[in-house]
MMTF fields as JSON, N, C-alpha, C and O atoms, coordinates in Angstrom:
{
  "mmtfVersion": "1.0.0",
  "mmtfProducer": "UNKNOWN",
  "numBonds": 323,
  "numAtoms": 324,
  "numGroups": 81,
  "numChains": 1,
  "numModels": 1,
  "chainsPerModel": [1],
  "groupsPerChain": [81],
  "chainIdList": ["A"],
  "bondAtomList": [4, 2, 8, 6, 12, 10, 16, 14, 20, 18, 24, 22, 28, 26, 32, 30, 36, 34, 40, 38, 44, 42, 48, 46, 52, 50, 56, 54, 60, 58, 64, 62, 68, 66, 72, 70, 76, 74, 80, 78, 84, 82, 88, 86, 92, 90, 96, 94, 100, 98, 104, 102, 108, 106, 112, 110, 116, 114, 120, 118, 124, 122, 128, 126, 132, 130, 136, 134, 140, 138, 144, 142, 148, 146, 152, 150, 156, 154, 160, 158, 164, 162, 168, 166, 172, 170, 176, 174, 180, 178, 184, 182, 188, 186, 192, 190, 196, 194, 200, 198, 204, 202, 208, 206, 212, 210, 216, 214, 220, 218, 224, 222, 228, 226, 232, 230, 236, 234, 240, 238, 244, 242, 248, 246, 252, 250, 256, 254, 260, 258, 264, 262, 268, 266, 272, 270, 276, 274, 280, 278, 284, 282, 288, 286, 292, 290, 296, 294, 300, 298, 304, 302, 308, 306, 312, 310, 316, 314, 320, 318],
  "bondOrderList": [1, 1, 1, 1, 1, 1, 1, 1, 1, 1, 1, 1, 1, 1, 1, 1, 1, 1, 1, 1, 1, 1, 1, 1, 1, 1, 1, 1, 1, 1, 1, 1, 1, 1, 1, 1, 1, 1, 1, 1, 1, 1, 1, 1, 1, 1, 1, 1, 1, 1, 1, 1, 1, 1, 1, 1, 1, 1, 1, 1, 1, 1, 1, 1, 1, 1, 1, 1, 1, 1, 1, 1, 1, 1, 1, 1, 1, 1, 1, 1],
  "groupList": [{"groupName": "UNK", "atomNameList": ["N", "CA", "C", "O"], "elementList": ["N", "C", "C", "O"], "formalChargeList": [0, 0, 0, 0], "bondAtomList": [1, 0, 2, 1, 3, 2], "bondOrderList": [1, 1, 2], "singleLetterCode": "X", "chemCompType": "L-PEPTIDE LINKING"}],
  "groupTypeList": [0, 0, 0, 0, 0, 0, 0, 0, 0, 0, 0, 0, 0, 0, 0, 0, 0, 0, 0, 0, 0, 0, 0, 0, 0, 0, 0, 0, 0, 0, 0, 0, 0, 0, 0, 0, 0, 0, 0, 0, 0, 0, 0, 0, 0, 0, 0, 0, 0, 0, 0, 0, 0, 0, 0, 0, 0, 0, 0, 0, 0, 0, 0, 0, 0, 0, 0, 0, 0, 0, 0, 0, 0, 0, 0, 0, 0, 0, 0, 0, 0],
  "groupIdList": [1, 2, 3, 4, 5, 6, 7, 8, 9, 10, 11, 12, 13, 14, 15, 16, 17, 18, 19, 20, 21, 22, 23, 24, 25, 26, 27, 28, 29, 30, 31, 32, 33, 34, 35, 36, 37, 38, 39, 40, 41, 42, 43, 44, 45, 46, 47, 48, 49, 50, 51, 52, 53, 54, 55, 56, 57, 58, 59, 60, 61, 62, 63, 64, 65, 66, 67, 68, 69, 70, 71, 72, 73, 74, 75, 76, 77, 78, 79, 80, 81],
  "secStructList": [7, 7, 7, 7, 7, 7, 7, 7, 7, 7, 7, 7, 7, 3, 3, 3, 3, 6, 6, 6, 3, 3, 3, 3, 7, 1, 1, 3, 3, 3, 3, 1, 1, 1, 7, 7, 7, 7, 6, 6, 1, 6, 6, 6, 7, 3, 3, 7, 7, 7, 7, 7, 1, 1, 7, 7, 1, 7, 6, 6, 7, 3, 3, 3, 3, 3, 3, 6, 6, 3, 3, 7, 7, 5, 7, 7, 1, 7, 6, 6, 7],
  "xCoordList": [100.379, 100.684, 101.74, 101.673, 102.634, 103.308, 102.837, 102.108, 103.604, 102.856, 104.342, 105.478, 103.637, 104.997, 104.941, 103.949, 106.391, 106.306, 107.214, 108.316, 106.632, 107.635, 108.216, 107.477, 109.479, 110.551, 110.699, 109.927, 111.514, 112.228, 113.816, 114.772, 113.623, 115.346, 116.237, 116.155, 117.202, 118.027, 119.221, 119.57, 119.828, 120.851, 121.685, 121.873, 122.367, 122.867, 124.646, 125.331, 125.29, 126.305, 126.61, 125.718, 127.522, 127.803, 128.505, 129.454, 128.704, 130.097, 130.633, 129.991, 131.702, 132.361, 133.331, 134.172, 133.197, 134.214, 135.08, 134.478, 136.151, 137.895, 137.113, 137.762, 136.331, 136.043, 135.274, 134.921, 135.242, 134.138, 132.394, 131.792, 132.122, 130.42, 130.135, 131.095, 129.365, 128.721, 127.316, 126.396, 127.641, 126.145, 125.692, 126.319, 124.558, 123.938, 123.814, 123.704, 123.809, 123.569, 122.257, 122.182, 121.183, 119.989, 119.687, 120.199, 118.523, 118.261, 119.077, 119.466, 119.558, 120.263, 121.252, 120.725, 122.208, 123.114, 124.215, 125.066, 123.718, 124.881, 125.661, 125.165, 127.058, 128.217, 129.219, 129.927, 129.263, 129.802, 130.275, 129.839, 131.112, 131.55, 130.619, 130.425, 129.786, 128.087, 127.477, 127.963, 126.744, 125.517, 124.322, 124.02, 123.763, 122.85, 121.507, 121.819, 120.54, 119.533, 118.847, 119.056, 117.747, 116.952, 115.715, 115.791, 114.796, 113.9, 112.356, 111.46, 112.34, 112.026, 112.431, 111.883, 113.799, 114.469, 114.611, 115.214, 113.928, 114.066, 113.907, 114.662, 112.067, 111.824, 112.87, 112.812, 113.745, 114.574, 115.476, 115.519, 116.281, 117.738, 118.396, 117.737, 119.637, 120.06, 121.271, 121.772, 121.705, 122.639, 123.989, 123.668, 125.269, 126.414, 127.658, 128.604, 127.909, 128.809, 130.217, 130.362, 131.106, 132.375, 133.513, 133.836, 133.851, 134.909, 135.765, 136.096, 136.093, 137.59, 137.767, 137.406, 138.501, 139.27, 140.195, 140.474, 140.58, 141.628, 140.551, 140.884, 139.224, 138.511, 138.603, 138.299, 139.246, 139.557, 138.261, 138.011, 137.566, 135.883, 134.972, 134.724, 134.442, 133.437, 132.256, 131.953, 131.2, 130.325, 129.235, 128.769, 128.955, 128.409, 128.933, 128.453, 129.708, 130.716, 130.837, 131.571, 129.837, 129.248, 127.81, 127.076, 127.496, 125.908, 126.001, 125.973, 126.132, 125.681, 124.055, 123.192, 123.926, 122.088, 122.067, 123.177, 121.213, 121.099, 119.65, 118.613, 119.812, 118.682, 118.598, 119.371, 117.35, 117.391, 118.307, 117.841, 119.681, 120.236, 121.876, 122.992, 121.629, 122.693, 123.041, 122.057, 124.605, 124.774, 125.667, 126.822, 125.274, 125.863, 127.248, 127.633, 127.818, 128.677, 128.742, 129.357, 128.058, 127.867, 128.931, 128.689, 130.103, 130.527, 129.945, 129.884, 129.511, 128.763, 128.898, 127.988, 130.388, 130.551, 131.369, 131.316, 132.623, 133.3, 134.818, 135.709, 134.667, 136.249, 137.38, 138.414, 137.28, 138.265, 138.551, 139.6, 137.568, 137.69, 136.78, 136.655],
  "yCoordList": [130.951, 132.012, 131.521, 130.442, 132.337, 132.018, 132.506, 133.473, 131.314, 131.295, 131.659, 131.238, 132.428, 133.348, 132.33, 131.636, 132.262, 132.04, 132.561, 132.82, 132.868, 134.044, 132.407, 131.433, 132.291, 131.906, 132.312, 133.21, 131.898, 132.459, 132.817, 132.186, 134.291, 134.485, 133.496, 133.261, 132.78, 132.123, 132.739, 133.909, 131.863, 132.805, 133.144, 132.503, 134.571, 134.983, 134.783, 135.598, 133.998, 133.604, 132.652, 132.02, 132.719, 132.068, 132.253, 131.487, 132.998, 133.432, 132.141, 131.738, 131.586, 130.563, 131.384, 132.06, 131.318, 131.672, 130.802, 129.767, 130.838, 130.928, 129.28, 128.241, 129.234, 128.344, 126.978, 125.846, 127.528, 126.464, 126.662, 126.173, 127.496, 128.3, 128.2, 128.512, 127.946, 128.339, 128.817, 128.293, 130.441, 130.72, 131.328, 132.128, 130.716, 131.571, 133.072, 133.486, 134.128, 134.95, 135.686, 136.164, 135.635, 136.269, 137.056, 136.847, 138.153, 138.76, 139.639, 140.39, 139.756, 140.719, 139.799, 138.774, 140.025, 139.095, 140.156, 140.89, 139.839, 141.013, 140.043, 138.929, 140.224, 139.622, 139.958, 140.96, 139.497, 140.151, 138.772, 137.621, 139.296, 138.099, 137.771, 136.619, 138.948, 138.284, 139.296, 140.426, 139.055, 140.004, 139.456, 138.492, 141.37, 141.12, 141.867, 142.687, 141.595, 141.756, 142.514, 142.456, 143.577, 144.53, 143.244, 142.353, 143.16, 142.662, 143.08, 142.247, 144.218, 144.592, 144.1, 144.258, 143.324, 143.149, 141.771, 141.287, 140.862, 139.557, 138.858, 137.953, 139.418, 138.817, 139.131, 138.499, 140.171, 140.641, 139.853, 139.069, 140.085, 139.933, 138.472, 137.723, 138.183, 136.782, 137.384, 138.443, 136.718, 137.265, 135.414, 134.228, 136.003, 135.21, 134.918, 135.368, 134.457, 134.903, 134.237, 133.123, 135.315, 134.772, 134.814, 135.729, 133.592, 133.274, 134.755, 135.071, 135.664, 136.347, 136.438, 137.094, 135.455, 135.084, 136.415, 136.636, 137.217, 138.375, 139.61, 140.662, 139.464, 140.5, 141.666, 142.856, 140.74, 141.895, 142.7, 143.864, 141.436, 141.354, 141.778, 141.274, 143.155, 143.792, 143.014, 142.149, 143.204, 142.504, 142.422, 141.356, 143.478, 143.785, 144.614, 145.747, 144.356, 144.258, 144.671, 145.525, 143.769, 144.292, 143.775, 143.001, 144.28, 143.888, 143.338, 144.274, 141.914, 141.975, 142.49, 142.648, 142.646, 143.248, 142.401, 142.408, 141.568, 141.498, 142.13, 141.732, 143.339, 143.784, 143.905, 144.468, 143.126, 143.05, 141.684, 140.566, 142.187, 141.377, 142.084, 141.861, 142.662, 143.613, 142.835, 142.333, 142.67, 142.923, 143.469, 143.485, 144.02, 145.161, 145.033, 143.867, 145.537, 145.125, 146.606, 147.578, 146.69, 147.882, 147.68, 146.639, 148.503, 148.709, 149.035, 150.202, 148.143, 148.66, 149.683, 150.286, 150.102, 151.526, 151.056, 151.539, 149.282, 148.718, 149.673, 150.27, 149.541, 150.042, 149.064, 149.039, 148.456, 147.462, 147.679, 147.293, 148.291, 148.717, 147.636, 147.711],
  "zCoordList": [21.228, 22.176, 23.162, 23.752, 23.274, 24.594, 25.786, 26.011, 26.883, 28.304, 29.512, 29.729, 29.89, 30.691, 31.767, 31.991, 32.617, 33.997, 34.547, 34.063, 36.174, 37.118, 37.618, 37.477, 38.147, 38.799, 40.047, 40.385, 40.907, 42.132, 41.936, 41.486, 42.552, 41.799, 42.33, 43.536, 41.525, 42.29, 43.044, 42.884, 43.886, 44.862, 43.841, 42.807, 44.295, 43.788, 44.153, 43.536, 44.889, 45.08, 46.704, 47.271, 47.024, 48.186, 49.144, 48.975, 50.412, 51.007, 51.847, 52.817, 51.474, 52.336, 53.055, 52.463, 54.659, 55.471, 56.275, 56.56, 56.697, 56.436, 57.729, 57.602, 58.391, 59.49, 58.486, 58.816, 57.489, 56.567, 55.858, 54.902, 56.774, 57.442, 55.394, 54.689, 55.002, 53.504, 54.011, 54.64, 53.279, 53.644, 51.988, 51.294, 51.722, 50.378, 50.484, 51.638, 49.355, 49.691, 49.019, 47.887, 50.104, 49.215, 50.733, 51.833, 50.262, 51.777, 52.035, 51.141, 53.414, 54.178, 55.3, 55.734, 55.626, 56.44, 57.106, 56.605, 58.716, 59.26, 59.491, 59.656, 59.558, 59.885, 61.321, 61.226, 62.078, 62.705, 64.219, 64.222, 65.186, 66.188, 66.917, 67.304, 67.248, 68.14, 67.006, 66.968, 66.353, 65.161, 66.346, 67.049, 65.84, 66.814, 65.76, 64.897, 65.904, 64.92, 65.443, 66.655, 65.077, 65.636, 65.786, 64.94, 66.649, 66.828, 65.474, 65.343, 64.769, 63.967, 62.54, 61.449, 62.987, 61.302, 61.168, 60.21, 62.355, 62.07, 61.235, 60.88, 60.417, 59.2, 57.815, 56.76, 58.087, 57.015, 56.69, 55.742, 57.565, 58.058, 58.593, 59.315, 58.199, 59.071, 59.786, 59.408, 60.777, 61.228, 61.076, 61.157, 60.867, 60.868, 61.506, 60.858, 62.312, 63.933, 63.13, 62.627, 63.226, 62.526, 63.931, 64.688, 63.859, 65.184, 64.902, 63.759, 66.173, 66.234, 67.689, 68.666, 67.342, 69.431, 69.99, 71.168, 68.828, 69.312, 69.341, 69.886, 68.734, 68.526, 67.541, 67.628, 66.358, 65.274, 64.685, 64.372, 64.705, 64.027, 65.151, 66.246, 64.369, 65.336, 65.658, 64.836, 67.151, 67.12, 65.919, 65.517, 65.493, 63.993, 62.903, 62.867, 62.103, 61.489, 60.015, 59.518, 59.374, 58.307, 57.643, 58.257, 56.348, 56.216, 54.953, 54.155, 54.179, 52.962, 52.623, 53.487, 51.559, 50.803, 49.766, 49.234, 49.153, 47.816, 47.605, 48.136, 46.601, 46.203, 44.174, 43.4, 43.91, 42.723, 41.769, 41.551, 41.328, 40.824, 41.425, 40.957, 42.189, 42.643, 44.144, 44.686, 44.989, 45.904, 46.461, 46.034, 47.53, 48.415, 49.493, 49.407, 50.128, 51.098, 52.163, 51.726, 53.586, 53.751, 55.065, 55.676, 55.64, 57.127, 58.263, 58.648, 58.845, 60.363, 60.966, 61.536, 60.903, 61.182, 62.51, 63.641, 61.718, 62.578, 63.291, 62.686, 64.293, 64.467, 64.014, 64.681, 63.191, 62.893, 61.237, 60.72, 60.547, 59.246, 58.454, 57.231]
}
């Protein structure tokens, strides 16, 4: 007989940003120059502070998701695009 075993999904990629920062990507990750987290979404969510000295980069900016085997890229709803 075969004998099943569940795993842990492995990450599903890696975002390296332009400062060096490697962050895995599993979970939820707001991005942004100050990301600020709902107090409700702590257990969810990470937050990732990307230097913008001119302020191109909104304070919350954008959201990766990985859900499933799928990930997401959502706009904060930045004025910066």
């Amino acid at each position: 007989s075969e004998n099943s075993v569940t795993v842990p999904q492995p990450n599903l990629g890696v975002l390296v940003l332009s400062h060096g920062v490697r962050e895995p990507l599993h979970g939820e990750i707001i991005i942004g120059r100050q990301p600020r987290i709902h107090p409700a979404m702590m257990d969810k969510q990470r937050s990732l502070a990307v230097p913008s000295p001119k302020k191109e980069i909104s304070r919350n900016h954008c959201e990766f998701r990985v859900t499933g085997w799928d990930v997401y890229l959502r706009d904060l709803g930045s004025n910066n695009g």
